[in-house]
N, C-alpha and C positions, 0 to 999 in steps of 0.2 A: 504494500500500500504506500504510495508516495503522498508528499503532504499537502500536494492539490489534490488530489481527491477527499481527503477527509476536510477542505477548505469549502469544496461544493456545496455540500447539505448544509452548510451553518450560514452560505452566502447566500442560497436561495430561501431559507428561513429567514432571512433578513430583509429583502425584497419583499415578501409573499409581508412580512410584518409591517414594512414601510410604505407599501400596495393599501393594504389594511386601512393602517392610520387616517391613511389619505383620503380615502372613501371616508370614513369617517368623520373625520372633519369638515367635508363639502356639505354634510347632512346636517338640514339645521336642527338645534339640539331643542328637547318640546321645555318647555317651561317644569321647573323643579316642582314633584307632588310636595315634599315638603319643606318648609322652613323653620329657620329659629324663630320662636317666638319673643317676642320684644320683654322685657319684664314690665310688670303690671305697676311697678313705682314708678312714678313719671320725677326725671331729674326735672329739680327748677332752673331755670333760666340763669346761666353765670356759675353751675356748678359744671364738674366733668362727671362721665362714668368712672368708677371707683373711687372717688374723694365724695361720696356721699352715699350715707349709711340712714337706711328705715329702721328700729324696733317696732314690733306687737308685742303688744303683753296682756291677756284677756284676764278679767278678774269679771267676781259676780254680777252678771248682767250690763259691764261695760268693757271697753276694749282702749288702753291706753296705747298712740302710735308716737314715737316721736321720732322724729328725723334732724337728723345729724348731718354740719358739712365736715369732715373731716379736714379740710383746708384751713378753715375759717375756726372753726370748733366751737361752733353754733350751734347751739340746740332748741331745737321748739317740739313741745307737746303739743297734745291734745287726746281730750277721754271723748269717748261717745258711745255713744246707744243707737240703735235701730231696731225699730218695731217694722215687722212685717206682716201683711195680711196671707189669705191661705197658699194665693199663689206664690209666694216668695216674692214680692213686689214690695219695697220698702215704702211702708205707711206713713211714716213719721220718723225724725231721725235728729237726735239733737246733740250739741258739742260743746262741751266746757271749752273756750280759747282762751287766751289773753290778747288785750291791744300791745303793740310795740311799747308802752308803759308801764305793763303789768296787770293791769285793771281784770277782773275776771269776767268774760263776755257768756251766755248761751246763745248760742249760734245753732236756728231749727229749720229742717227741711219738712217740707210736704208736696207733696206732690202738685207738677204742675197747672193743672187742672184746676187749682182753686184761682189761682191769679194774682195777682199784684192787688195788694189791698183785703186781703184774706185773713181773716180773724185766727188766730189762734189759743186758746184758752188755755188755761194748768190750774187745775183744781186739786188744792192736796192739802189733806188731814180732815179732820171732822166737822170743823167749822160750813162749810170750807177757806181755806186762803185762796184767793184766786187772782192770778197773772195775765195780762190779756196781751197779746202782742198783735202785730200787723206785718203783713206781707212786704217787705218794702221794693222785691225783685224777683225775675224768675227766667230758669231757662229754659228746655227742650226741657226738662224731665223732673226739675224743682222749681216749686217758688221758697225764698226765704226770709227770716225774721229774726233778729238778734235782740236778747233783751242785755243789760247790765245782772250781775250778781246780787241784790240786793240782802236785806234780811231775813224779808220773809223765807224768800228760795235757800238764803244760807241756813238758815233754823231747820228746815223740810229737808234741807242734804244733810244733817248732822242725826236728825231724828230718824232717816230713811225712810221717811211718808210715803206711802204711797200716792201717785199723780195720775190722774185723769184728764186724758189732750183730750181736747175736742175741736173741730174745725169744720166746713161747710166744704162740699164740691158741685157745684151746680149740677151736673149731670144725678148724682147717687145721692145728695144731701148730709145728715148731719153724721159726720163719723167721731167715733169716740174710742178710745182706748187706754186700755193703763201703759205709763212708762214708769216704771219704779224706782225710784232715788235708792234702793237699796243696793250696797257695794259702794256706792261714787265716794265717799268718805274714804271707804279703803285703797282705793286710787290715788285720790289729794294726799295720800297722808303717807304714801307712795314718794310721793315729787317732792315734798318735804326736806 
C-alpha cells in the first residue's frame, strides 16, 4: 500500500464533507423553535445585567421584594398583597412603599375597568374604621390609588384587623373582599 492511496479515502471524505456544508449553507435556515427566555425582572433604566439583584421573601399573607443595585448599593423594598378572584385574575392588590423621603405610602390596584375616579373603601375592625381612596390613574389592566400611612391604618396593621375592600365596576357592580392586615407587622419588623 503506498501512501497515496490511503490519502484517497480521507480526500474524498473531505470533499463529499465540504460538498455537504455547502449545500447546506445555501439553504435558508427556518426560524429557531426555541429561545431563551428573557427573565421576568425587568432591569431599571441606568442599571446593567448582573449589577442588579431582586429578593422575595413570602411571609403570612404578604410577599416582601426588594431590589438591589449592586453598583450603586441601593436598596428599595416593598410588601404587598394580592387578592384574586376564582379565575386567578388579580382583584385587588395593594403595596406598603415609601416616597424618596421615607414617608410610608399604600399604593392599590384594581382592576381596570372601574376607571379613573373609582372609589375604593377599607373597612377594618368592628366599628368600622373606614379609608376611602380614589382612583387617580389607570392603565390596560389597572386603575390606581395611593393613600398616606396614617393612624388609623397604622393601629389596624399592629392589631392585624381584618379589612374589607370594597369598590364598584360598572359592568358587574359592587365587589367586596377581605384583605387581611395579618403578617404585615411581621414584614415591617423585618426591614427594621
Amino acid at each position: 500500500m503506498t501512501l497515496t492511496s490511503t490519502r484517497r479515502p480521507a480526500c474524498l471524505a473531505l470533499v463529499i464533507w465540504l460538498a455537504d456544508a455547502a449545500i447546506a449553507s445555501a439553504q435558508p435556515v427556518p426560524p429557531p423553535a426555541y429561545t431563551v427566555k428573557p427573565s421576568d425582572v425587568m432591569v431599571p433604566e441606568g442599571e446593567t445585567l448582573g449589577e442588579f439583584r431582586r429578593m422575595i421573601q413570602p411571609f403570612k399573607n404578604w410577599t416582601l421584594i426588594c431590589d438591589e443595585s449592586l453598583k450603586s448599593k441601593r436598596r428599595v423594598c416593598n410588601v404587598t398583597q394580592s387578592i384574586v378572584n376564582a379565575q386567578g385574575a388579580v382583584a385587588f392588590n395593594w403595596s406598603l412603599i415609601a416616597t424618596a423621603d421615607g414617608k410610608p405610602l399604600m399604593s392599590m390596584r384594581i382592576p381596570a375597568a372601574a376607571g379613573v375616579g373609582a372609589q375604593i373603601e377599607l373597612a377594618m375592625g368592628d366599628s368600622p374604621d373606614r379609608i376611602v381612596a380614589q382612583t387617580d390613574r389607570c392603565d390596560a389592566n389597572f386603575c390606581f390609588a395611593t393613600i398616606a400611612i396614617g393612624n388609623v391604618l397604622r393601629r389596624h396593621i399592629r392589631a392585624a384587623t381584618p379589612c374589607l375592600v370594597s369598590y364598584q365596576l360598572p359592568q358587574t357592580g359592587p365587589i367586596m373582599m377581605e384583605a387581611p392586615l395579618d403578617g404585615l407587622s411581621g414584614v415591617l419588623a423585618k426591614l427594621k
